[in-house]
N, C-alpha and C positions, 0 to 999 in steps of 0.2 A: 449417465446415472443422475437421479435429479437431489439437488442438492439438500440441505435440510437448510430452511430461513432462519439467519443468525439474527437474535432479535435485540436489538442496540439499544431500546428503549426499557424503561424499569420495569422489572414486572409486574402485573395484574393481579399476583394472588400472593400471600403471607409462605415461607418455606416450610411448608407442613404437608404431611400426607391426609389432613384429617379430608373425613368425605366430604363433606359442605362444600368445598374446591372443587366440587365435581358437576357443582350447578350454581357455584356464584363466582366473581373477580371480584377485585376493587374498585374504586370509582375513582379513584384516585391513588396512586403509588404511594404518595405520601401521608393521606391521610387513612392509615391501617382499618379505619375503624368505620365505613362507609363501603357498602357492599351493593355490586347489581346482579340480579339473578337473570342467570342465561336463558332461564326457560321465557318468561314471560315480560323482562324487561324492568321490573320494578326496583326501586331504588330505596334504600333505606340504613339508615344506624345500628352497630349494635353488634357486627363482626360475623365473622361465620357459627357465631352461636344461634347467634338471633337466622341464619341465612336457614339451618336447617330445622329451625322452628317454623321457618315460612314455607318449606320443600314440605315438613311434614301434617301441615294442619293442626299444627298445637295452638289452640289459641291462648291468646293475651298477650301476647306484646305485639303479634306482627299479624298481616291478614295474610291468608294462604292465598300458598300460587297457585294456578286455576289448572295450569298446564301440566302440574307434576303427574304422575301415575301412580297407581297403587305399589309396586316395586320400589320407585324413588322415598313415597312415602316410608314404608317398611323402614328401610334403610335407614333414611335420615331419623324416626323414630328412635333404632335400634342402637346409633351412634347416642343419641340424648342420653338414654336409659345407661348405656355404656361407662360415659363422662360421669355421668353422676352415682354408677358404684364405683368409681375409681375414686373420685371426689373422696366421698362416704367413706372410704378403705382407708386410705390417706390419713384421715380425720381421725378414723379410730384409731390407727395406729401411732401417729401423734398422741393421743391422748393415753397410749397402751405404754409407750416410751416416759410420757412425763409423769406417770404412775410407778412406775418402776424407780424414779429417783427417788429417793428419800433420807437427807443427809439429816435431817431430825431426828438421833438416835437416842433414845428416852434417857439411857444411861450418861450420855455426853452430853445432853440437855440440862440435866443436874448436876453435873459438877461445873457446868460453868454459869449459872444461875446461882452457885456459892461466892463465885468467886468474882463475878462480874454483876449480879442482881437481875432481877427476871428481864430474859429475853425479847421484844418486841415480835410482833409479827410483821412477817415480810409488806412491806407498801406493793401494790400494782397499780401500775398508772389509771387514771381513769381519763374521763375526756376535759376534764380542769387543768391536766397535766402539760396539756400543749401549749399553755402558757407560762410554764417552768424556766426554769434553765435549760439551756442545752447541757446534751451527754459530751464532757470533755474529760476524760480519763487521764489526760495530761498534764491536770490540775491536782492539786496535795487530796490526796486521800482520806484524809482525816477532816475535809471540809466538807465531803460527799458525805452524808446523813442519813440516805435513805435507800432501797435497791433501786434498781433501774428495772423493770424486768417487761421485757419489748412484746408488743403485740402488733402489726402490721396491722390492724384496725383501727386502731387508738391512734397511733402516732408513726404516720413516713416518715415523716426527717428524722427523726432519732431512730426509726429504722435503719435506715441508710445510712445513719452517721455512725452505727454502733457494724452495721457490715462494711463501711469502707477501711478502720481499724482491722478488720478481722481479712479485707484482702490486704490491705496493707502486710500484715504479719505470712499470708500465703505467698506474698509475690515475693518477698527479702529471706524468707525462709527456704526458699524452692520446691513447695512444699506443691502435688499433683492435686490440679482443681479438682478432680472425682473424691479428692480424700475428704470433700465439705458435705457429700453422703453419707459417710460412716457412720452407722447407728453410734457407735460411742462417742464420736464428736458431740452428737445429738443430748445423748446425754450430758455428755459434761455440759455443755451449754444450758443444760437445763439445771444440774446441779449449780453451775456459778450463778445462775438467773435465783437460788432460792435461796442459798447463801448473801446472797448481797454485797455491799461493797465494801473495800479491804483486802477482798482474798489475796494472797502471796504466792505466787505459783512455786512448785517444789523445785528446789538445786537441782543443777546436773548431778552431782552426790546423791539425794535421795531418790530421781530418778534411777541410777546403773545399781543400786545398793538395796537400801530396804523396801522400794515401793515394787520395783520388779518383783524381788524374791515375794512378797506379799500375793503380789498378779500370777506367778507360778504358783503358789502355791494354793490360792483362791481355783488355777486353772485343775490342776490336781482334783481338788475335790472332785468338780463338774465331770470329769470324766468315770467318777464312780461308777456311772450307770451301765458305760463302757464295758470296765470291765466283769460288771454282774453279766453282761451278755456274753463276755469271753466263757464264766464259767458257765452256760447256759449252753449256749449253742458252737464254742469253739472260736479261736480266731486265726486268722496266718501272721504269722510273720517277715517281714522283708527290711530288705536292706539295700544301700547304694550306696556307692564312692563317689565323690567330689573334688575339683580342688579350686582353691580360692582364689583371690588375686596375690596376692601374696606368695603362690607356689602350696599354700599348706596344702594335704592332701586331709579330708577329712568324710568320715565315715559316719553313718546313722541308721540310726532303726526304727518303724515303725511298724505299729500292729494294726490290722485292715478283719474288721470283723461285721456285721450285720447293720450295725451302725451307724460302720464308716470310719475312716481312719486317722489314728492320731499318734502323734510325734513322740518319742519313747525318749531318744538321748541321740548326743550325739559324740564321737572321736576322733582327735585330732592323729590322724597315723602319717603324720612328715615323715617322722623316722623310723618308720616300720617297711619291712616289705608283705606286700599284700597276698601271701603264697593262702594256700586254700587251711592248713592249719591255722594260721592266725584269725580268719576269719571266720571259721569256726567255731573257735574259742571267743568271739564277740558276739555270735550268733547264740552259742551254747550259755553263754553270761545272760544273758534276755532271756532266755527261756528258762533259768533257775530265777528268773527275778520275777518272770510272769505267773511261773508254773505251765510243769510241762505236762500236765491233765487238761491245759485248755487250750493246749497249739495242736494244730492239726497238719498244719502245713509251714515251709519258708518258700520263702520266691523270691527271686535274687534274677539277673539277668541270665544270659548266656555262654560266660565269660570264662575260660578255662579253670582260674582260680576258683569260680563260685564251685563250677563241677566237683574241684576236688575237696574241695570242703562239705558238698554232699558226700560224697564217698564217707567223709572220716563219720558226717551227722550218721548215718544209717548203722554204722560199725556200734556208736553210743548210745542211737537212738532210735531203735529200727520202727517202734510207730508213728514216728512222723515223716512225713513227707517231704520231701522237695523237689520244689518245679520251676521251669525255668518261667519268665514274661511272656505270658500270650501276647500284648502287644509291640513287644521285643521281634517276636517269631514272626505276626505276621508283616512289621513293619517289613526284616528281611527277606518273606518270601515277595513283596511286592516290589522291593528293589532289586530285583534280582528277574523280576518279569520286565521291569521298565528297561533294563541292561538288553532284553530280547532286539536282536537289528531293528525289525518294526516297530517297538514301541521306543526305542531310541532315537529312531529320525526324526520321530513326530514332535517328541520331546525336546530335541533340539532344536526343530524350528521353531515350537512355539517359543523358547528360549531367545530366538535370534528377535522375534517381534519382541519381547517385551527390555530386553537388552536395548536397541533402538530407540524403542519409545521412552524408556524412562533415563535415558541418556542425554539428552537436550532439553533445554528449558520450553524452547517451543513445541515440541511432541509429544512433550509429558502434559504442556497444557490443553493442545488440541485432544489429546483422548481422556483428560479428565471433563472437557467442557459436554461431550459427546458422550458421556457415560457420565453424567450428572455428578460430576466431582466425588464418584466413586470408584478404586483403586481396580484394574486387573490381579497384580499380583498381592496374594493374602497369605499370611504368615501361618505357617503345620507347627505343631509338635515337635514334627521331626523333618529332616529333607525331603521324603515323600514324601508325607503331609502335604508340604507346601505345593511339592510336584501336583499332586491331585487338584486340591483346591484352586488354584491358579487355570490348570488346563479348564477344570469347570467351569472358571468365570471368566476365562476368554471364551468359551463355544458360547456360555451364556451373552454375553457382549457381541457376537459374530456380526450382530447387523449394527451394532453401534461405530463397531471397527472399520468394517467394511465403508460406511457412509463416513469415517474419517477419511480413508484414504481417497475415496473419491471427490474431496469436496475440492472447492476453490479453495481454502487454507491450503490443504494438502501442496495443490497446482504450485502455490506461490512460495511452497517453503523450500527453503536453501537447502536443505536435505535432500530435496526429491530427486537428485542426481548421485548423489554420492551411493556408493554399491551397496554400503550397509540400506540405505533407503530404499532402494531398488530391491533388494532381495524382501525385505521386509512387507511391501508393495505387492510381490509376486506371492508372498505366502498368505497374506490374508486374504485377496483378491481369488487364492484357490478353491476350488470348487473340491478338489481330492485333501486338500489338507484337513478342511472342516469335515469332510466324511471320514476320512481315519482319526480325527480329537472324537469324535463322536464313539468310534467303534475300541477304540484306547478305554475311553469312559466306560461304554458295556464290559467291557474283559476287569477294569479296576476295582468299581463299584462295590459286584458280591463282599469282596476280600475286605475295601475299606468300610462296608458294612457293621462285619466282623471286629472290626479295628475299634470301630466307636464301641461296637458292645463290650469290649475286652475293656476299655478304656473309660465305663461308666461307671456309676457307683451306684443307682438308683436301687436296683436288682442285682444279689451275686450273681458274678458271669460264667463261675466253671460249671452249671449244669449245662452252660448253652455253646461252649466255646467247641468242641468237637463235632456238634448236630449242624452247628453252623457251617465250620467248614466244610461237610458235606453238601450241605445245601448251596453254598459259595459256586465249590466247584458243578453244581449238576446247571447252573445261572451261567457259568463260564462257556461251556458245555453247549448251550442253546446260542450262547451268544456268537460262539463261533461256528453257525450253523450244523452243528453236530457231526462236522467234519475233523478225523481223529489227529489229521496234519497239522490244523488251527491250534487243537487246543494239547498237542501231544508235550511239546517243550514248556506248558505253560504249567501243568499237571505236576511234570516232572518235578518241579521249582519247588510246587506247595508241598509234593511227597517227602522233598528231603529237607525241606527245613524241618516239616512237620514230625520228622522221624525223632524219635526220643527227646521231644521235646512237651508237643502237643497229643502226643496217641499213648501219654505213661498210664498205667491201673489207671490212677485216681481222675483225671479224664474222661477216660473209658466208661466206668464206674457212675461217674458222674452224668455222663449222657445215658447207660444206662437204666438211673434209676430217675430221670427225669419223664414227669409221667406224661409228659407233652409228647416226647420222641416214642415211648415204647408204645402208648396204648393209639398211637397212628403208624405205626408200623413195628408191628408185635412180631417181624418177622427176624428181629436184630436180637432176639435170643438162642438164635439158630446159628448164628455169626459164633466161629470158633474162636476168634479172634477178642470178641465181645465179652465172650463168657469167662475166657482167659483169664484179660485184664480185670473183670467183674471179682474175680475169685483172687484176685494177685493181691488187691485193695483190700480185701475182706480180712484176710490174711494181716497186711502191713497195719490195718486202724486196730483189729485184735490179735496185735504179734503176741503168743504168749497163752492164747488162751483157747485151746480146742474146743471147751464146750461151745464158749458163741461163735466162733467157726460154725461149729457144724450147725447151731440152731438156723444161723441167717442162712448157710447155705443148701442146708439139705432140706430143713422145715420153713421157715417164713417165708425164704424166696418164692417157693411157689404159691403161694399165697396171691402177694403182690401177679404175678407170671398171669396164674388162672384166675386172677379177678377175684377170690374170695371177698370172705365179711366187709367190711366196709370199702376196700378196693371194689366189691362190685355193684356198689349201689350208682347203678347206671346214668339216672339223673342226675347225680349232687355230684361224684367223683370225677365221670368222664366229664361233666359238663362245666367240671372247674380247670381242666387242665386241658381244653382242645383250641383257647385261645394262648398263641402266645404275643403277649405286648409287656406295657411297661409296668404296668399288674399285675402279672402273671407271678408270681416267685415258687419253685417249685418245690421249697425248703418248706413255707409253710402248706402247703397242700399235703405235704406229709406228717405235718403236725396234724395237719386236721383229719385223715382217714391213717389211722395208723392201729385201728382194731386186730388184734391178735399176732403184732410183731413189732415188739416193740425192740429188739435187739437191731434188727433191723432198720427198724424206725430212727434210730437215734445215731447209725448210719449214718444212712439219710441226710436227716435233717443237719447232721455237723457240714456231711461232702458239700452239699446242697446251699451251703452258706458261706460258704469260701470262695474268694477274689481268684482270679485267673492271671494277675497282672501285678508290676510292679509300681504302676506309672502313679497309684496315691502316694508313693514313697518320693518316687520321683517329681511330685509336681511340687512337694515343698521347697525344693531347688531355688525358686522362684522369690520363696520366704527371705531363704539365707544371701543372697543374690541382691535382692529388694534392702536387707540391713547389712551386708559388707557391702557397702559402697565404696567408693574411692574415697571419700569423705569419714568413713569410718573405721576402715581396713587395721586401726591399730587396737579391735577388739580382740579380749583373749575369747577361746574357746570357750569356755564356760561362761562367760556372758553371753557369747554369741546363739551359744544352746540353748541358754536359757531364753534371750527374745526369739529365739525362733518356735520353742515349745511355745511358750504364749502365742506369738502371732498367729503358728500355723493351726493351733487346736482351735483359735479363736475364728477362724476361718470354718472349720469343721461345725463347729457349734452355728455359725449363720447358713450353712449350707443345706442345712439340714428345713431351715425356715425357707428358703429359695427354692430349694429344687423342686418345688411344686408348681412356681410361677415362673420359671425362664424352663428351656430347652437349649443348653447350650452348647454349640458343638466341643466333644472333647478332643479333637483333633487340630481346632483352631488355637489360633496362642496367641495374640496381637501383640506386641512388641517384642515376638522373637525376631531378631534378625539376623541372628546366626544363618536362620533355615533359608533364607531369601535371598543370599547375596549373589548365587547360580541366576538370578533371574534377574538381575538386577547389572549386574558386572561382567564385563568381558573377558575370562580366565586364560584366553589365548594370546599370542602375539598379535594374528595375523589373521584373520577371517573374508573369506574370498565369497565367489555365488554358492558354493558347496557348500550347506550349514552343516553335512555331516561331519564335517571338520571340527565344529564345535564339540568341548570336550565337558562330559558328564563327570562329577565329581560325585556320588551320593555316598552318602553313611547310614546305617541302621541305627541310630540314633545319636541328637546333636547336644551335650549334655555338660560339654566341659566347657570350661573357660575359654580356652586359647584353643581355640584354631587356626589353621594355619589364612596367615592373612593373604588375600589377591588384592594387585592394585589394578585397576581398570586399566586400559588401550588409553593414550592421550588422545584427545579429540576437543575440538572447537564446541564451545559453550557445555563442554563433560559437567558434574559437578554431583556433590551424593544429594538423594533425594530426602527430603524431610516428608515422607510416608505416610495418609491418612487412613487405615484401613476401616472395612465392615465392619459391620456390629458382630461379636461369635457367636450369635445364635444364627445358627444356617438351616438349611434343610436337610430333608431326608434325600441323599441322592437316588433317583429313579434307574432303573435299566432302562436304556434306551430298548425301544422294540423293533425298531427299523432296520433291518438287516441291510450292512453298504457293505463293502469291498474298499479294502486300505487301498490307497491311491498309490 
């Protein structure tokens, strides 16, 4: 096998994926800023900005290359134009941020203009200023006269002198470099910039005391809008249990509405036991606090106690709902498919390669140098999470792996004899291994399709979560060539997790009245089963009230059924609800044609707007996790509640500006590594040529603290890995279409 040429020499191009690298090198390693283009040899200054100025015929700084083609041009055009609305974007919203500060409050401007005599206006450097003094903030403060206020044009060295301070306080503080992004930093840095020099930064005291309680209660407001949408369109409610480093066990609730979700409170229940009336009674506290005219639903896990605390809600509350976590559910029916012989051996040999490689200092380096110093295994959500993602990015990696183990490194490493090496050797070198990860993948995919959607916030997921898994399993179905043997144990798996979980009314209900599913197969009103649960929901949202009973189901229903008044204006109606994507929301679609049923309608548009999922309740986990630290573990509750309502709504509030510009996968989690250590650690004694020896440990979800700890197999040059993983924006995983035979 011919080897890849290890290149000892520095490289020729800047570590960037920008295209200009696609038609220029350096001319020098060292000198970054001297470029020669491959096409035609020319040589010149000016960096791969100036390289794709010269690809594209833009004139004025550089002469165009003669050789490029109209394609290359296009391209390197398209990258300019690119760069410079990004620039541009950039710009404004720098200037959208430093607009937004404004600590000049007219009323606090006059009383200290009493007391101290009219205020100056702040000084900005100009270019006179570079002959000042240097910025030394280590000097008496009362000497300092004037602002400082920095602009990277005017003056480097007080750039730089004023950011080496500011690393200075991030390296001794142990504070994470991405925390120098945070729009709020942003601002405050703008606000001390306008303020000027003097400022005294707050006590630890009026930090945990009055400036929090101020930031809650500023966060409070902001959420008004929230809950005008709660009395609008409805919201759910959910819940989850924790517990902390400290052993406490503690409890919280948030409400998940059209939105999007925010953080309500939280409870410390150490000394409580968790039987389904007590939570209940936490659950039934929220919804007297919220009002029970705008909850529609609670969703809680799976969990015996959550069940029996539905039971007692239905006894006290029979119009509202409760459901368990769609991606609770499907996380279980997928571990519960990978537990199948077949997709357990795959599993564990893909286990036994990455166990190996990231086991030794030399293997872990040879398959990061081969895979461009990007990781195999990437951290899930949850244990399958990680199971999935991991298997994807070894098939995706097959031929980087494979050109590892063949290489002269390979030949000469001390491993290459030892069994774990050997086996490891024989499994990526297989031609049947990579056909069954492949066909593992087709059977997975539908289901963790499912999982992202369950697990999104962009669009509520319960009109889609039941059509899905239908559609899941008919992708399953093909994938294992339509033979009933394939797919008969695989079926089984989804039917009973999915039984009284995923198939309750309001599900049902909910697929029902999404107008994507009926008016493409209007044949699911004929479904006994459909109509059922359609009328069971009807029922549970109007317990109590015969007449709109009977309106939605004897008169508006068919309305809606036979296309009537504005259900059948064929153009506008079907033509808005026959795509479904990430626009599609089938809540408002019933806002919008909702002529001559509106009992119905308002149906609808509640079911239509509710979460499927518990995982927004549970990603704040992260919040409480990120502020008890070991370093801080001796917060009481009530503070701890309170930074987390800030952090976590403050989180909600920027998310809301992002989710337009990232796609991020919601099943990735980068520094979990609870979910990883299966892939990472040898949980056995003793591991021979048989990997199915190797022993699966999964959970349906990895959430608490303590788990039970493995210590690895001793071995020469063992040691824990310090992990650099992907970025979490992933793809959309495809079905494979190529029908193999598991090996």
């Amino acid at each position: 096998m011919d080897n890849p040429p290890i290149n000892k020499s520095p490289p020729l191009k800047r570590n960037s994926d920008d295209v200009g690298w696609e038609y220029g090198i350096l001319c020098d390693p060292k000198s970054p800023d001297k470029v020669k283009c491959k096409l035609c040899g020319k040589e010149f200054s000016g960096g791969v900005y100036r390289m794709k100025e010269h690809i594209a015929h833009k004139k004025g700084n550089v002469s165009a290359c003669p050789l490029s083609t109209k394609e290359d041009q296009k391209k390197c055009k398209q990258a300019i134009i690119d760069a410079k609305e990004k620039k541009n974007l950039k710009r404004k919203h720098e200037e959208a941020l430093r607009a937004e500060v404004n600590i000049n409050k007219d009323n606090i401007i006059e009383e200290l203009e009493k007391e101290l005599g009219t205020l100056k206006t702040p000084h900005f450097q100009g270019p006179i200023d570079q002959y000042t003094t240097c910025i030394n903030p280590e000097a008496s403060l009362a000497a300092q006269t004037r602002q400082q206020s920095i602009h990277d044009a005017i003056s480097k060295e007080k750039t730089h002198a004023v950011r080496q301070y500011c690393a200075r306080w991030v390296y001794q503080s142990s504070i994470p470099f991405n925390a120098i992004e945070n729009e709020t930093f942003r601002l405050f840095c703008e606000a001390l910039g306008q303020f000027g020099p003097g400022w005294m930064p707050p006590s630890p005291y009026q930090l945990r005391e009055p400036l929090l309680n101020e930031e809650q209660q500023r966060t409070k407001k902001k959420l008004k809008s929230l809950e005008e949408e709660w009395e609008k369109a409805g919201c759910s409610v959910m819940t989850y249990a924790w517990t902390d480093m400290k052993r406490r066990s503690i409890m919280n609730l948030c409400v998940n509405s059209r939105g999007g979700t925010c953080f309500l409170s939280s409870k410390d229940t150490s000394n409580d036991s968790h039987m389904g009336e007590y939570i209940f009674n936490y659950i039934d506290q929220c919804i007297e606090d919220v009002g029970a005219e705008k909850i529609v639903q609670v969703v809680t896990d799976n969990a015996t106690n959550n069940v029996a605390a539905a039971k007692i809600l239905k006894q006290k509350r029979p119009r509202i709902f409760w459901t368990g976590c769609a991606a609770h559910t499907l996380d279980l029916m997928l571990e519960g498919i990978s537990k199948l012989p077949g997709f357990a051996k795959i599993i564990d040999q893909a286990k036994a390669v990455t166990i190996f490689v990231y086991a030794h200092h030399k293997t872990l380096s040879m398959m990061r140098t081969f895979t461009k110093k990007i990781d195999v295994v990437r951290p899930g959500e949850t244990r399958f999470a990680t199971c999935f993602l991991t298997l994807h990015s070894l098939y995706d990696k097959k031929a980087q792996l494979k050109s590892m183990f063949g290489s002269d490194e390979w030949h000469d490493c001390k491993h290459l004899k030892c069994v774990k090496g050997k086996n490891a050797f024989d499994i990526v070198m297989s031609h049947g291994f990579w056909s069954s990860v492949m066909v593992v993948l087709k059977i997975f995919s539908p289901l963790v399709k499912v999982l992202r959607l369950a697990d999104r916030e962009k669009v509520p997921s319960l009109g889609f979560i039941y059509g899905e898994i239908l559609e899941a399993k008919k992708s399953i179905k093909e994938a294992s060539d339509n033979l009933e043997k394939n797919y008969q144990a695989i079926f089984q798996i989804i039917d009973e997790k999915m039984k009284g979980r995923l198939d309750s009314p309001l599900h049902i209900a909910a697929y029902f009245l999404n107008p994507f599913y009926f008016y493409k197969e209007p044949s699911i009103q004929s479904d006994f089963e459909i109509m059922e649960g359609l009328i069971a929901c009807v029922e549970t949202f109007y317990h109590g009230d015969f007449e709109k009973q009977d309106i939605v189901v004897n008169h508006e229903l068919s309305l809606y059924k036979n296309r009537n008044c504005s259900f059948g204006r064929i153009t506008l109606a079907l033509k808005g609800c026959e795509k479904k994507n990430d626009k599609f929301d089938p809540g408002n679609w019933w806002s919008t044609y909702r002529c001559g049923a509106p009992t119905l309608q308002k149906l609808a548009t509640r079911i239509l707007a509710l979460t499927s999922s518990s995982s927004g309740c549970e990603r704040n986990w992260s919040s409480f996790e990120g502020i008890h630290t070991k370093k801080r573990n001796r917060l009481d509750v009530n503070r701890l509640n309170s930074l987390v309502y800030v952090q976590f709504n403050a989180k909600l509030f920027n998310k809301q500006k992002k989710i337009k510009e990232k796609n991020a996968d919601v099943i990735f989690d980068d520094g979990n590594e609870d979910t990883v250590e299966d892939w990472l650690v040898d949980r056995v004694e003793d591991i021979d040529n048989n990997v199915n020896s190797v022993l699966t440990t999964q959970a349906p979800r990895v959430r608490d603290l303590y788990d039970d700890d493995f210590e690895s197999e001793e071995e020469e040059e063992e040691d824990v890995v310090d992990m650099e993983f992907e970025s979490d924006v992933y793809p959309d995983i495809h079905v494979f279409r190529d029908s193999q035979q598991s090996a």
